[in-house]
N, C-alpha and C positions, 0 to 999 in steps of 0.2 A: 264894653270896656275891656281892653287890655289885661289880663292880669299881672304880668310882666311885661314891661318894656322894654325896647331890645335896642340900641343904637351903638353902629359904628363907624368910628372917621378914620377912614383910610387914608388920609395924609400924615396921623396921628401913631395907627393901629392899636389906639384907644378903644377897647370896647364895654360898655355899659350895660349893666342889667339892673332894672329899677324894679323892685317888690308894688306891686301898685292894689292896694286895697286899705287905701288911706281912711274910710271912714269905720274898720277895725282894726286899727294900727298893723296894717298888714300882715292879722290872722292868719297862719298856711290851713287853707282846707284843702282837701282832694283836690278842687280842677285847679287850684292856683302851685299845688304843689307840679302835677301834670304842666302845668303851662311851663313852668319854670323850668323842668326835663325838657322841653322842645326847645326851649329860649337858650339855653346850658351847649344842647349840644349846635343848635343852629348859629351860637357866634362861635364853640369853639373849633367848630370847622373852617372860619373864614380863613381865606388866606391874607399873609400878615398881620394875622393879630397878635400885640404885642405886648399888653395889659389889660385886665377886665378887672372892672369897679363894678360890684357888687351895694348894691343902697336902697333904702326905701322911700317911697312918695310920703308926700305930707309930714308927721309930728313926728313919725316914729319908722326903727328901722325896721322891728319887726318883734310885735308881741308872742311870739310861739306859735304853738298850734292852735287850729279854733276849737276850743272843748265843748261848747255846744254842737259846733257842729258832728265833734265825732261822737256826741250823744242825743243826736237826732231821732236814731231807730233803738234807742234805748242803752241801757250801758252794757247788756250782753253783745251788743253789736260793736263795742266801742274796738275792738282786737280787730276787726276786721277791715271797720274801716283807718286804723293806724297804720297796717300791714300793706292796707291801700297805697297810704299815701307815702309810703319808706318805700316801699317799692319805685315810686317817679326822683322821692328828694334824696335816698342815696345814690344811685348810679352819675347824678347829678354832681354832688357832691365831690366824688371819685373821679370823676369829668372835670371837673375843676382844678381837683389838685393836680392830676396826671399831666395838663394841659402844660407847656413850657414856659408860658405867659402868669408873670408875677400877677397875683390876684389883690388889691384893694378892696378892703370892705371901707364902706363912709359911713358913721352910725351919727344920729343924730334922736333925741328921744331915746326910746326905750328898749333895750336888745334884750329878749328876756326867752326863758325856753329854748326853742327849736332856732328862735331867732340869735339867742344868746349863741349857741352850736355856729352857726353860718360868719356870726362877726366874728367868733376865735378863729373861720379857719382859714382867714386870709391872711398872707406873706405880710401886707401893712395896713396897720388900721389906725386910723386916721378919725376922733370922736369932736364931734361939738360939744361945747363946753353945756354941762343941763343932761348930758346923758347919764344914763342909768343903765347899768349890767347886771342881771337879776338871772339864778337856776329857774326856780321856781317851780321845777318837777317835785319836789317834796310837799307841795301844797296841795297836791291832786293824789299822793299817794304815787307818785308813776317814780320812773329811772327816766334817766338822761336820752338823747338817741341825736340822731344827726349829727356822732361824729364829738359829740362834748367832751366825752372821756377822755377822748385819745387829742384835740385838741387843747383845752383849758388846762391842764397838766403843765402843756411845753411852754406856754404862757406862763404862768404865773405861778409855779412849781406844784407841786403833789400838797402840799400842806395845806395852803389857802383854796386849793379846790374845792378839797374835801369840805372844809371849812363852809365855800357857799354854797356845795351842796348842801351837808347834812343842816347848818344853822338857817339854809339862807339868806344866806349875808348875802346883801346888794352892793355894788363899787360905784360910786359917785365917778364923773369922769375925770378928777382929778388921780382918785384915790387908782383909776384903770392906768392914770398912765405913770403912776408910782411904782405902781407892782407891773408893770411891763405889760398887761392885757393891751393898751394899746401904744401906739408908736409918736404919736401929734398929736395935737388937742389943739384948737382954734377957738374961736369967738364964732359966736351965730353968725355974723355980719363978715368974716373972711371964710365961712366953712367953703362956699364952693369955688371961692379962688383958691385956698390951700387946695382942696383935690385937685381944682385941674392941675394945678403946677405939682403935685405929685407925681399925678400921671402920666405928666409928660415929660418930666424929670426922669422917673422909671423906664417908659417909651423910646428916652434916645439915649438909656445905656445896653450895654453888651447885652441883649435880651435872650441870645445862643449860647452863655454863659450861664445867665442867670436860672433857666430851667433846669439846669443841671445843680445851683444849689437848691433847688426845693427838693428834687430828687432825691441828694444827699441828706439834705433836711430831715424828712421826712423817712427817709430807711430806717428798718430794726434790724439792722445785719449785726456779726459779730466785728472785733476792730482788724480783724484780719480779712475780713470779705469788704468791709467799707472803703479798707486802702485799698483794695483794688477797683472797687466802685469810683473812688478817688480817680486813680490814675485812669480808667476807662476815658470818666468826665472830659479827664483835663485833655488828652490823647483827640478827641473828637474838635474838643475843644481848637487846637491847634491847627484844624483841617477849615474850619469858619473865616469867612471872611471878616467878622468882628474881630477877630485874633491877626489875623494880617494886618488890618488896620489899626489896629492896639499899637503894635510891637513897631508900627511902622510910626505914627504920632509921634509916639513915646522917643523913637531914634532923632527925630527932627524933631521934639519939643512944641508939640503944636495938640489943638484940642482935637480928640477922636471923633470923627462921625459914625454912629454902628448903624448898621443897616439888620441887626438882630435875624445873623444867618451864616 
């Protein structure tokens, strides 16, 4: 079995990576972290890919790391094999954001730990109604990793972070998409029509645009290096055929096709 799933439609340049170890709420151990680094970088090479939806099989998106298993060969081994597995799920991670391609997470079930990490760090997230956003690294004694710190902050501000870290407060998915952790909320019964039509919604606008606001998004410059980060964006921007055909719609009053390039 698959550990991740990997599909893409090139008529769309939708591409999909599904968490698949449905019968632990897709626990990350080592080879599923590993699988996940090959799956990361083998769509984000395709050419024209132009959004990647991030989701998990079965009830949940993804309950963290698997704690048995990184206490298999005992808990003096347990550093080693974390080290293991940060070594395959950050570069991954970084591979994600870096990529120009707007990232959806679909969370459905339960986002909790590492899992919790991977649903803040998508551009849009998009929850079924039932889900649950859980730290839950203060239950084990651990710190955050994959990226929580530096994501859940820009979500949901520095206060209520803290907040689920240190208390472990859990967000109901209403309460997620009150305080802005996520973007849509749906009913079980429209979730995967809401994503597609996300997706594809995302997929046919200015997609040679849009990497440039995560770019910006995502910098800790100071505001004097960021205007110029700015104007670089916009300057490049200009050279895209999504920009010709913006400017050109727009003069003739008719709906843009972007070809996201």
């Amino acid at each position: 079995m698959s550990l991740v799933l990997t599909d893409f439609d090139a008529s769309t340049g939708v591409g999909r990576l599904t968490l698949n170890r449905p019968d632990v709420l897709n626990a990350i151990d080592v080879p599923m972290a590993r699988a996940f680094n090959r799956a990361v970088l083998e769509l984000t090479n395709r050419e024209g890919l132009r959004v990647i939806v991030l989701m998990g099989s079965g009830k949940a998106f993804a309950a963290g790391g698997d704690v048995p298993a990184f206490m298999a060969d005992g808990i003096d081994k347990a550093s080693f094999v974390i080290n293991e597995l940060l070594d395959s799920l950050n570069p991954a991670i970084i591979a994600l954001r870096a990529h120009p391609a707007p990232v959806i997470t679909a969370i459905r079930g339960v986002a909790a730990g590492a899992g919790l990490s991977l649903a803040v760090s998508g551009d849009f997230v998009i929850a079924e109604e039932g889900s649950r956003f859980i730290v839950a690294y203060d239950r084990i004694g651990a710190s955050p990793d994959c990226g929580l710190t530096w994501f859940l902050p820009r979500r949901v501000g520095r206060g209520l972070a803290f907040q689920m870290m240190f208390n472990n407060r859990s967000l109901t998915a209403s309460e997620a998409l009150e305080h802005g952790l996520i973007d849509r909320l749906t009913t079980e019964a429209a979730f995967e029509e809401a994503l597609d039509e996300t997706a594809r919604a995302i997929a046919s606008g200015p997609t040679f645009a849009y990497g440039a606001y995560k770019r910006l998004l995502d910098g800790e410059l100071g505001l004097a290096e960021q205007l110029e980060a700015e104007r670089s964006s916009l300057i490049a921007a200009t050279a895209s055929s999504d920009f010709a055909e913006g400017v050109n719609a727009f003069a003739t009053r008719r709906a843009a096709t972007f070809a996201g390039r």
